[in-house]
N, C-alpha and C positions, 0 to 999 in steps of 0.2 A: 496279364494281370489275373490275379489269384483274388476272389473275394468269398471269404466266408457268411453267410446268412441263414439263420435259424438254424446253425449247426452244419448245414449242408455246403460245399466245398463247390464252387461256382469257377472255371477256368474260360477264359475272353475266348471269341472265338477264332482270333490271331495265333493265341495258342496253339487250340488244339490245333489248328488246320499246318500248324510248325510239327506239332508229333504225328501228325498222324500223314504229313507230306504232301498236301494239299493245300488248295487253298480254302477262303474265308468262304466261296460261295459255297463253295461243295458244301461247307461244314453245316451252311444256312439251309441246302438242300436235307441233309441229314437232320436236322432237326425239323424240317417241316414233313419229311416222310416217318418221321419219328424211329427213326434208325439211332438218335442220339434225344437224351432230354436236357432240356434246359429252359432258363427265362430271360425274360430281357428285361436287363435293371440301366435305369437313367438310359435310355436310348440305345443301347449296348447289348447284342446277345450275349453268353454264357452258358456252356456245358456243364453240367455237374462231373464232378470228378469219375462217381461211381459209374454214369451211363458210359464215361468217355473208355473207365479199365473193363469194362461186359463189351462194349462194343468190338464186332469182328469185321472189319476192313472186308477180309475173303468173302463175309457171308452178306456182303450189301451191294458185290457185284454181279453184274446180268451174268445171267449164263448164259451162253453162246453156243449153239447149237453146234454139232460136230456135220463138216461136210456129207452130204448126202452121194456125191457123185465122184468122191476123191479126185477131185480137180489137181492141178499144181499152179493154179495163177491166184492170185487172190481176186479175181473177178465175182466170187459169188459174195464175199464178204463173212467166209470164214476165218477167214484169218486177217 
């Protein structure tokens, strides 16, 4: 659901977590680490359209350290 309010372009967070391939919590995650803005109307979150097209997927992942010991088992949890 699409709602427009005082001009600004509000998308459910059903949505976005559809485009962006995720689910609904991640998207609740991303709005409380404020990686996304939004507000919640009638009980309901919502991304603003403009935070969801700035937002970068790539730049809101941990970055993981590169093996230190060139292992080849995944036992250290580099890979």
């Amino acid at each position: 659901m699409t709602v427009i309010e005082n001009g600004i372009e509000f998308i459910s967070v059903d949505q976005v977590a559809t485009k962006l391939g995720t689910t609904e919590m991640k998207v609740l995650m991303l709005l409380r680490q404020k990686a996304l803005r939004g507000e919640r109307m009638d009980g309901r979150w919502f991304v603003t359209a403009a935070s969801l097209a700035d937002y970068d997927a790539g730049a809101a992942q941990p970055v993981v350290p590169s093996c230190r010991t060139n292992c080849t088992s995944s036992g250290c949890g580099c890979r």
